[in-house]
N, C-alpha and C positions, 0 to 999 in steps of 0.2 A: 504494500500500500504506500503510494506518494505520500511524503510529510502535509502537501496541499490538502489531500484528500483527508486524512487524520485528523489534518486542524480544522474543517469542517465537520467534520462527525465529532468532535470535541464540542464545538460552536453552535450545532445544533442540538448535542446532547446537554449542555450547560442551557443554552433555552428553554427545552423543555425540563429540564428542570428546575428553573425559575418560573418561569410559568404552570408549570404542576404544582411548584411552593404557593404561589398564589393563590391556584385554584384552591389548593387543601386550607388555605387560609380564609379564602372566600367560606370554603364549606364548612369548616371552622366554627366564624362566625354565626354564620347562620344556622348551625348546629347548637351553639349557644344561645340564640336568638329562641330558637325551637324549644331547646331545654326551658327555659327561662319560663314562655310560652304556656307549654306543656304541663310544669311547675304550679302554676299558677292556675291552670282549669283544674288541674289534680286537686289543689289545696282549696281551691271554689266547689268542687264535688263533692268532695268530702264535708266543709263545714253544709250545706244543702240537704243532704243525708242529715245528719245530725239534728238540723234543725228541723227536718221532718219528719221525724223517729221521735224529736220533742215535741212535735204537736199532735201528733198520734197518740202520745203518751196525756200532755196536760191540754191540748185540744177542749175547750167546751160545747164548738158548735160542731153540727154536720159539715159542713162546707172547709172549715179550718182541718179540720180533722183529716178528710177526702184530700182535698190543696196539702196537707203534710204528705201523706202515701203518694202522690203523685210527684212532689218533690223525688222523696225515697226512690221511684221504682224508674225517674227519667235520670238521675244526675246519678245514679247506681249504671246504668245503663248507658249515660256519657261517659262517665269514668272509666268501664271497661276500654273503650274505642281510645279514652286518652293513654288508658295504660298499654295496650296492646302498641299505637304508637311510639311510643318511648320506646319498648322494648323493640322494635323493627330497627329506629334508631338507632340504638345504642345508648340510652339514655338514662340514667340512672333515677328511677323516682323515689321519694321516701314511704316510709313503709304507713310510715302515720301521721299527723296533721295537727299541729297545737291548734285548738280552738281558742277566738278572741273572746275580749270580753263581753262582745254582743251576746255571748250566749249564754257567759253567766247573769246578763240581765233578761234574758227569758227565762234560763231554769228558777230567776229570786219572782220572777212577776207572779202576781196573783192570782189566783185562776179567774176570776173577773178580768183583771186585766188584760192575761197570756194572750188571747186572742187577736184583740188589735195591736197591740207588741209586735205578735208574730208576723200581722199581716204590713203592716208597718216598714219591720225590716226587711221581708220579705222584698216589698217593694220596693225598697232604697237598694238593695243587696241586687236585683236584679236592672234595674236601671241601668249602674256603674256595670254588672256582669255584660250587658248588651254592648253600651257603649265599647268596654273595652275589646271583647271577642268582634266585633266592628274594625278598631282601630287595628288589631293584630294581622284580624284578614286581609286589610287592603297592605298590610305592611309587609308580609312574612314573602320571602320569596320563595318558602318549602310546599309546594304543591300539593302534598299531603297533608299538612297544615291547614292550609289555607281550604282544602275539603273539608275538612274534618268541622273549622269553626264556620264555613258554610254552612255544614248542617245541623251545628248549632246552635245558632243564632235562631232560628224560627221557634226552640222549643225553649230559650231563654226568654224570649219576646209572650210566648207564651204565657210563661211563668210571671210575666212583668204584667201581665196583661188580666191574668187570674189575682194576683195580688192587688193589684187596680180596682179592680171590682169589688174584693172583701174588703178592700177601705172604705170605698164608697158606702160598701152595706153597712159596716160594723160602727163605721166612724172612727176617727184620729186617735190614736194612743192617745195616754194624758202625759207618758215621757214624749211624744213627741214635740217637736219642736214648730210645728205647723200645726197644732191642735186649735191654733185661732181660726185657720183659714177653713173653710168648707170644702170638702170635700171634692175633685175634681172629677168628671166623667172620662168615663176610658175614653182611648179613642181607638 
């Protein structure tokens, strides 16, 4: 082989591997970005589970009660899809999920009150959940990602949209902070 020749397949293989580093950097990130993601609908599963396992439990109405099991059996059922994800990945999820202190203020609320509490944060909880599974999808450039919060979003929106309605029915927590203002109709 010509030295010419050599120092081309040197020149070529030094390219492609700076641009292979790149790529792996590109994917990288964006594996980070996923993780992070991914992280984050996990830890939103899980506290949603939780919180509808608590209203199953100290639920007073029909409707709170049903809206908790329905929580349980859709964000049980997102959760698989987010963990199956990970793992195709590579992704490492946690096994368990510290709960905030949202929730030791429904397990102290009263049973009088537990209800619109729940419906309350339910609704604040899925709002920001929309918005943000929204913000991720038009951001993420992971294809499977960006499926996965495609589909769901319509069952979060849902969720915002059933919570919507038990305000309007139950009326405003007395924690909340909008307990002056009336009530707003779904839309």
């Amino acid at each position: 082989m010509k030295l010419l020749e050599l120092g081309m397949i040197v020149s070529f293989g030094t390219a492609a591997f700076l641009f292979g580093g790149v790529a792996r950097g590109a994917d990288t990130a964006a594996s980070a970005e996923s993780a992070k993601v991914l992280s984050k609908l996990h830890h939103s599963n899980q506290m949603e589970i939780a919180a509808g396992k608590l209203a199953l439990e100290k639920g007073q109405s029909k409707d709170v009660k049903s809206f908790g099991k329905t929580l349980v059996n859709d964000h049980a059922a997102a959760d698989k899809k987010v963990m199956a994800l990970a793992k195709e990945e590579k992704i490492d999820m946690p096994a368990s999920v510290p709960m905030p202190d949202t929730m030791d203020n429904l397990k102290g609320a009263s049973a009088a009150e537990f209800d619109r509490t729940f419906v309350a944060d339910m609704l604040d909880d899925h709002k920001k959940d929309v918005a943000e599974a929204k913000e991720a999808r038009d951001a993420t450039k992971d294809t499977k990602l960006k499926s996965l919060l495609t589909a769901t979003i319509p069952v979060l929106e849902k969720h915002r949209d059933t919570a919507q309605k038990l305000v309007d029915k139950l009326g405003p927590s007395a924690s909340d902070n909008r307990a002056h203002v009336l009530p707003t109709a779904a839309k």
